[in-house]
C-alpha positions in Angstrom: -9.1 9.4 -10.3 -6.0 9.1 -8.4 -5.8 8.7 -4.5 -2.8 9.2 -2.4 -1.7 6.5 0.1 -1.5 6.9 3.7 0.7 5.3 6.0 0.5 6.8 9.3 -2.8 4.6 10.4 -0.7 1.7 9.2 2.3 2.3 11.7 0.0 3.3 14.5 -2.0 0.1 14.2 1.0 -1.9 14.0 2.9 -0.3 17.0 -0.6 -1.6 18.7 -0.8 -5.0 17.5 3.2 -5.5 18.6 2.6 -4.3 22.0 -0.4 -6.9 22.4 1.8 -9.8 20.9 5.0 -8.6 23.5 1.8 -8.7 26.0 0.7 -11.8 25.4 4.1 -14.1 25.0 4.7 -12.6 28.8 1.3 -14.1 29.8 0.6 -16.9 27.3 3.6 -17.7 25.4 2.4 -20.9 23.0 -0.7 -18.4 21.9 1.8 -15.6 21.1 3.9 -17.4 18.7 0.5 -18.7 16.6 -0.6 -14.6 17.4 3.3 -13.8 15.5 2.9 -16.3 12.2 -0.4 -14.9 11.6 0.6 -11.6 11.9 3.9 -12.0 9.7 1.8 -13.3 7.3 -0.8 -11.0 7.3 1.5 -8.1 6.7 3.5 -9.5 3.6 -0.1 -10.2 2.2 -1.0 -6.6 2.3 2.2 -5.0 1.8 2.2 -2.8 -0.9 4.5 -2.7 -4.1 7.7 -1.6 -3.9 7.7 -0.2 -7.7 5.5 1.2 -9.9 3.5 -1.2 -11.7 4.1 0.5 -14.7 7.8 1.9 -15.4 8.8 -0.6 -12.4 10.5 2.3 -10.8 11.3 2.5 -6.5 8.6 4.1 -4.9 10.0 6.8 -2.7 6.7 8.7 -0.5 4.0 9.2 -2.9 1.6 6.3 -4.3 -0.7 6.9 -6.5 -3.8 4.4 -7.1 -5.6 4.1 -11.1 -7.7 1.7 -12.6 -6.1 0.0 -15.9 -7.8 -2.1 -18.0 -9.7 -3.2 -14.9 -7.1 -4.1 -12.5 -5.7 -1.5 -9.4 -2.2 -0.5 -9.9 0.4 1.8 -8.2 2.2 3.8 -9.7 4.8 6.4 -9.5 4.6 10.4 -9.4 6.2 10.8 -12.8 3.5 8.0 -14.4 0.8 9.5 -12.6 1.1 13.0 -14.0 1.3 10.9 -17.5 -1.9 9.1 -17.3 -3.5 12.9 -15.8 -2.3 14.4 -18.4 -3.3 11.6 -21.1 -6.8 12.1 -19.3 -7.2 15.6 -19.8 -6.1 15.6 -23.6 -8.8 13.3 -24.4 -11.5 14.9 -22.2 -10.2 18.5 -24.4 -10.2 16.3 -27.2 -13.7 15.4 -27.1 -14.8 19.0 -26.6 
């Protein structure tokens, strides 16, 4: 059910995709700063929440993905042990 998120791809990618953009202002400095916007955007479009979509409490480390009522949240160590445990009671319930 739940999935923990990883990060460390993330960082690797974007020490990468920096290096290429310091790369290409020395060499082609008008493409660069189109090459910059994009990628500003691009990571505040698939930044991830800072709080828990639930108890809107700071998420430290751990993530943890469920599926609500249809829709992906994030949510917090302490909420995800909640909706585990809510899981289990009604999986012992219908034993």
């Amino acid at each position: 059910m739940a999935r923990r998120k990883k990060a460390e791809t993330q960082g690797i990618i974007a020490i990468v995709i920096i290096g290429g953009a310091i790369w290409a202002f020395q060499n082609y400095p008008a493409i660069s700063i189109i090459m910059i916007v994009i990628l500003v955007v691009g990571y505040f479009a698939t930044k991830s929440p800072a709080s828990c979509q639930l108890c809107n409490s700071a998420l430290k480390r751990n993530s943890y993905i469920w599926q609500i009522e249809g829709q992906k949240k994030t949510v917090c160590p302490n909420c995800n042990r909640e909706l585990e445990r809510k899981n289990s009671k009604k999986a012992v319930s219908k034993i």
